[in-house]
C-alpha positions as CSV (number, residue, x, y, z in Angstrom):
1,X,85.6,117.2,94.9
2,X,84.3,119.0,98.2
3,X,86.9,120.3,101.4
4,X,90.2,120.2,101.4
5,X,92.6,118.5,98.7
6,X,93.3,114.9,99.6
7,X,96.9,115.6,99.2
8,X,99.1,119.0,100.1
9,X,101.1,120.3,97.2
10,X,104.3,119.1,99.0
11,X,103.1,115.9,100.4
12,X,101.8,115.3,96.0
13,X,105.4,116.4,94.8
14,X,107.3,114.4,97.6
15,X,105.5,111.2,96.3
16,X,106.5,111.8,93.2
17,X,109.9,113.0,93.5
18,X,110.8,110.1,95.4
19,X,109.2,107.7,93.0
20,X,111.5,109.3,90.6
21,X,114.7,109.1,92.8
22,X,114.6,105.4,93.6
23,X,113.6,104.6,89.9
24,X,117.1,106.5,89.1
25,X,118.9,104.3,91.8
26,X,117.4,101.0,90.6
27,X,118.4,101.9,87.0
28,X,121.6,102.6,87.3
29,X,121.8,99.6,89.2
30,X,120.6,97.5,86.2
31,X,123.5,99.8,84.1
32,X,125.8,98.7,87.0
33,X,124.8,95.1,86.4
34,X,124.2,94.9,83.2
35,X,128.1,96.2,82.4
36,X,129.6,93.9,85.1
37,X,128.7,91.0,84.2
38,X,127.8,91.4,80.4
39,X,130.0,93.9,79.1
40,X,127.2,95.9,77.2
41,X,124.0,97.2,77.1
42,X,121.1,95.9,75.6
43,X,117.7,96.8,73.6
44,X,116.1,96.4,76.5
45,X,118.1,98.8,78.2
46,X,117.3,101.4,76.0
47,X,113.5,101.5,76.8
48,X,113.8,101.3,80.0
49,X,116.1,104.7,79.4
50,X,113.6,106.4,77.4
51,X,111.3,105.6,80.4
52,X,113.2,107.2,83.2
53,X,113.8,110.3,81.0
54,X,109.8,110.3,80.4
55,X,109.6,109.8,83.9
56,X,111.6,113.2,85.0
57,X,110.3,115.4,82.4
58,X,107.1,114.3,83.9
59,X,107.9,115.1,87.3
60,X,109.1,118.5,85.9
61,X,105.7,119.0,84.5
62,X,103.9,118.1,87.7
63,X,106.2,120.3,90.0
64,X,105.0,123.3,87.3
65,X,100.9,122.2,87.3
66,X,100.8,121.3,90.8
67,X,100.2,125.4,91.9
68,X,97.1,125.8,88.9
69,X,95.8,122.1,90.2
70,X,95.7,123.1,93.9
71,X,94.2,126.4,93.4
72,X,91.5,124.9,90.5
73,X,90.7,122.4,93.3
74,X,90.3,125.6,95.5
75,X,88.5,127.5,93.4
76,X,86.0,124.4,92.5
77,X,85.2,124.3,96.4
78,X,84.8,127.8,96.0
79,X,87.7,128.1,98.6
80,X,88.9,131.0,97.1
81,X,87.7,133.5,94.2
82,X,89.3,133.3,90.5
83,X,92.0,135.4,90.2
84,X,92.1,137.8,87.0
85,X,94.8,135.8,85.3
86,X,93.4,132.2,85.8
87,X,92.0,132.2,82.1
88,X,96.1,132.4,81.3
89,X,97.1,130.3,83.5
90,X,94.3,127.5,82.7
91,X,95.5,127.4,79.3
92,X,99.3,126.3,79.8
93,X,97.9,124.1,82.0
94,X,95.7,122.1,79.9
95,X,98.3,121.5,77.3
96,X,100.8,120.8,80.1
97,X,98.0,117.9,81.5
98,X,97.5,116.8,78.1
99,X,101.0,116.0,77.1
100,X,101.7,114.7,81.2
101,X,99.0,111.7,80.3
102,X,100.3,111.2,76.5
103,X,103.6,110.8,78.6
104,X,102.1,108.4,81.4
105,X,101.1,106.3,79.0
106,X,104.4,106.3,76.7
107,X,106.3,105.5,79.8
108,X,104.4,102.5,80.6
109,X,104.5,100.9,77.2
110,X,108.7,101.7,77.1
111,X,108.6,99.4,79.6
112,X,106.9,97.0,78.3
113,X,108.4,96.8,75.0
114,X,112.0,96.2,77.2
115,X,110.1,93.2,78.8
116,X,109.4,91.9,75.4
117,X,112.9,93.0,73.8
118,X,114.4,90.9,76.3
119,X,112.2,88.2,76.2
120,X,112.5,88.0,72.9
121,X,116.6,87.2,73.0
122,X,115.5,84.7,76.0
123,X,113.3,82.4,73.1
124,X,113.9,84.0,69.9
125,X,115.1,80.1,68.8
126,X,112.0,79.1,70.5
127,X,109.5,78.0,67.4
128,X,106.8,78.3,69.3
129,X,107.7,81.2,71.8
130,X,108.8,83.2,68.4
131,X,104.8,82.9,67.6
132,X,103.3,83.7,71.0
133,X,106.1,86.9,71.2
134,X,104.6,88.4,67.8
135,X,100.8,87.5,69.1
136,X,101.9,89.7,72.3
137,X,104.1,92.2,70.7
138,X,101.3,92.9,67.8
139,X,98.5,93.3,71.0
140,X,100.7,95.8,73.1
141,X,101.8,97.8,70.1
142,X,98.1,98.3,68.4
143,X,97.2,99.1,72.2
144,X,99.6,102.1,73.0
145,X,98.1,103.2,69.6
146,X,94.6,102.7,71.0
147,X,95.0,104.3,74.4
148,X,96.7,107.8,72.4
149,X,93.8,107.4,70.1
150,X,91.1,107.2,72.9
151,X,92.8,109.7,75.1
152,X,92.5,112.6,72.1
153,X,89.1,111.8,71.0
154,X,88.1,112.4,74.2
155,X,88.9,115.8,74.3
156,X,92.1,117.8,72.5
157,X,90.9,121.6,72.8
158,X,92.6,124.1,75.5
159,X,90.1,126.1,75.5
160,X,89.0,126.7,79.0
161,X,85.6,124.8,79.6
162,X,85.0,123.1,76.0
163,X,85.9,119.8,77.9
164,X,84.0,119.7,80.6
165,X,80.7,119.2,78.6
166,X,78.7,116.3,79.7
167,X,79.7,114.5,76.2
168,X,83.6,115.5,76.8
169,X,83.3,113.8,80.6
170,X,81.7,110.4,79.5
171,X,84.3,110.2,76.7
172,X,87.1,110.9,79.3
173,X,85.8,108.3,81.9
174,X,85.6,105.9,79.2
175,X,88.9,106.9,78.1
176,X,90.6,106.1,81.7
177,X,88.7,102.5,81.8
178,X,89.5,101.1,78.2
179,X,93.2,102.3,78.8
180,X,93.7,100.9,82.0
181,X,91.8,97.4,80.8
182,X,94.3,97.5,77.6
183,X,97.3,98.2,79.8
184,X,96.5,95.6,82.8
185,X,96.0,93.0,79.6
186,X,98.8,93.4,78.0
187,X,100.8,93.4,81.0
188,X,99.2,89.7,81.6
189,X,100.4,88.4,78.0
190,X,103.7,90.0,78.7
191,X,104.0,88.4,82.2
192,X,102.6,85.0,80.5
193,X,105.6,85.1,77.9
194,X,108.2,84.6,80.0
195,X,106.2,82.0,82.8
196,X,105.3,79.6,79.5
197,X,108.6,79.6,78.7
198,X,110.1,78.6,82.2
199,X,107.4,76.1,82.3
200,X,108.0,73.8,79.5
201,X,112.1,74.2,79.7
202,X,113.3,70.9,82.0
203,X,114.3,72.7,85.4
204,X,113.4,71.4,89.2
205,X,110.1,72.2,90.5
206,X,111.9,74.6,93.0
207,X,113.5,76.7,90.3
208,X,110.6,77.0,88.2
209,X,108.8,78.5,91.1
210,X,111.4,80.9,92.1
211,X,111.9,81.7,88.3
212,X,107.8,81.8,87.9
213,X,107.7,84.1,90.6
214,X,110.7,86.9,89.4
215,X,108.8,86.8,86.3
216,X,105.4,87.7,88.0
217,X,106.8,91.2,89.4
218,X,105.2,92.2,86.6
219,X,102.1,92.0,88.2
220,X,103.0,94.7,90.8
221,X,102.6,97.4,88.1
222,X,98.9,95.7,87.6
223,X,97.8,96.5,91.0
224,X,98.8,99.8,90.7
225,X,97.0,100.6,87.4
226,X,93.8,99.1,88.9
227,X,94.1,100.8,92.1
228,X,94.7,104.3,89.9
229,X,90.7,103.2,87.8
230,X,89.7,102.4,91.2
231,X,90.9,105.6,92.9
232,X,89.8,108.1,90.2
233,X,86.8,106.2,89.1
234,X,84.0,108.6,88.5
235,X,80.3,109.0,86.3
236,X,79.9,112.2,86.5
237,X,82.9,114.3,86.4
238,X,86.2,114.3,85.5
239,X,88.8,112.4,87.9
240,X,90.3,114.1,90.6
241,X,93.7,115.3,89.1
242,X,95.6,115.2,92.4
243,X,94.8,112.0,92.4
244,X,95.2,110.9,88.4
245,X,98.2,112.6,89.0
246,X,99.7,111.1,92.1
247,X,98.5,107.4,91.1
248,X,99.5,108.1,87.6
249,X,103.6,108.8,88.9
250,X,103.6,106.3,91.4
251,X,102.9,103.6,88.8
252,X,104.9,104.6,85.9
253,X,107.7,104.5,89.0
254,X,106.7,101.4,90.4
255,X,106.6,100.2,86.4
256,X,110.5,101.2,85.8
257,X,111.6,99.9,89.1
258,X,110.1,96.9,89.1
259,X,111.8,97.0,85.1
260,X,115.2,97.0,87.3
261,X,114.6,94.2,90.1
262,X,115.7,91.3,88.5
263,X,118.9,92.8,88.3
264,X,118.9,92.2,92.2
265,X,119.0,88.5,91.8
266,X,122.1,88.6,89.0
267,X,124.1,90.4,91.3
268,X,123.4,88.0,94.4
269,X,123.8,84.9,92.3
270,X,127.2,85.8,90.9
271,X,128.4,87.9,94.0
272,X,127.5,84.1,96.5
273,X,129.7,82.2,93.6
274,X,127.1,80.9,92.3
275,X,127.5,78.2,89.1
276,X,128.7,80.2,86.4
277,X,128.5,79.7,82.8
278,X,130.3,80.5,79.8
279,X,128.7,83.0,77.8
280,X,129.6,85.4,75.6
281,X,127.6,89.0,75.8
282,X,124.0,89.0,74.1
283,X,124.3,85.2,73.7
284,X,121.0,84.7,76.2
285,X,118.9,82.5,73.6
286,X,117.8,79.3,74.5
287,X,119.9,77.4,72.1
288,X,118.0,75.0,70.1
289,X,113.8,74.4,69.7
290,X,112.1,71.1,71.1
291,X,112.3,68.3,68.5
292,X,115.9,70.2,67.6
293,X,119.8,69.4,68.3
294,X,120.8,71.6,71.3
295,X,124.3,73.4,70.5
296,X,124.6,73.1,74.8
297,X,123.2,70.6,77.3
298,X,120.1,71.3,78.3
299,X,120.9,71.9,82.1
300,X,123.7,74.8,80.7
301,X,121.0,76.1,78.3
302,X,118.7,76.9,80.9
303,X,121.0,78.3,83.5
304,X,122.1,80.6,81.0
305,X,119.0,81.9,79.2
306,X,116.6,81.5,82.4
307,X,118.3,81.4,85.3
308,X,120.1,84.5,85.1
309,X,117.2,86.8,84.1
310,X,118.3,90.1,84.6
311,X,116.0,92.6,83.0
């Protein structure tokens, strides 16, 4: 790290206040939604709750690191001298950047797991999409366990200096990688769930396309978690923390908003009068399995279960 910070302490906390105030708009759009036109909430719903609440807190522990970070970053560029009290203030601040990344992380899989409780009412009479759900669901759970595994073997002490041993770095760095390679894979299998499933279903070409691309928002939130490794990549010393931590709120923001988009295309489909279906609330299961006797036509089935994706 040498000159000045690559962000200002207001520009860093504007980023990241207004990640968090259009993730708060988009999901009480999806509660909006979700109520109009279904009556209830869902599983699915729930995550994406515990997600924005991770989110704030978050940004509540950002807006009370961000004066230590800045003046670390300071004092590193020998900017500044140490004041007497940094010594107390660095330890606060530790555990604060500790629990901020056990967060990051917790807020990205709640998301996921509401992409996979909702995907798993969309084919849970599916034979063969019951199997692949498990396969993924088994691979993203044992993953969050892996990345807060990884993350505290790197380094848990808050002692000032005991993690910035060359040992403590490597296993930090290596920490960022295999988390962000676990995360961007099981946001593939997640994204794949829902794409397979819209592929073998019988719909026109043009609807499986739109359909195949609604589902692949997903992938939004994996350009952002490579471009957060690629941004903080280092082999020597620990990632820049204004930028781990900018990065690190703009994707979990992008992740819960991008949770909420679908919700977009409900809205427009019912609000332009567009076929509607009968359907009772929480009945979006694709009826029957191939090979099986379909309680609904096929053509209803779809539009029903597929078609009005709303996650």
């Amino acid at each position: 790290m040498e000159g000045t910070p690559s962000l200002k302490n207001q520009q860093l906390m504007a980023v990241i206040w207004a990640g968090v105030g259009g993730s708060v708009l988009f999901t009480l759009f999806r509660y909006y939604v979700r109520l109009l036109y279904f009556r209830r909430l869902f599983l699915d719903d729930l995550f994406v709750f515990i997600a924005l609440v991770i989110l704030i807190a978050s940004a509540v522990m950002y807006q009370f690191m961000a004066p230590t970070m800045y003046n670390i970053f300071r004092i590193t560029n020998k900017q500044e001298l140490p004041p007497a009290d940094l010594q107390e203030k660095l330890i606060p601040y530790l555990k604060m950047q500790f629990a901020v990344t056990l967060l990051f992380w917790t807020c990205l899989w709640a998301i996921k797991f509401a992409f996979l409780a909702f995907f798993w009412r969309l084919g849970k009479n599916l034979r063969w999409q019951r199997l692949l759900w498990n396969v993924v669901f088994a691979f993203t759970a044992f993953a969050y366990i892996g990345c807060l595994i990884s993350y505290s073997i790197a380094c848990s002490s808050f002692k000032p200096g005991d993690c910035d041993t060359e040992l403590h770095i490597q296993r930090a760095l290596v920490s960022l990688r295999y988390s962000t390679a676990i995360d961007v894979m099981s946001d593939l299998l997640i994204i794949w769930l829902p794409v397979n499933l819209v592929w073998r279903v019988q719909m026109k070409r043009k609807e499986k396309a739109a359909l195949g691309f609604l589902f692949s928002l997903g992938g939004v939130i994996v350009v952002f978690a490579i471009v957060r490794v690629v941004r903080t990549n280092s082999t020597t010393r620990h990632p820049e923390p204004i930028w781990l931590a900018l990065w690190s709120a703009s994707e979990s923001s992008v992740a819960v908003i991008v949770s909420c988009m679908a919700s977009f295309k409900t809205f427009f489909s019912k609000s332009t009068g567009s076929k509607d279906v009968n359907q009772s609330p929480g009945s979006d299961s694709m009826a029957g399995d191939r090979g099986g006797t379909p309680l609904v036509p096929q053509e209803v089935r779809v539009q029903t279960d597929v078609e009005v994706f709303h996650t």
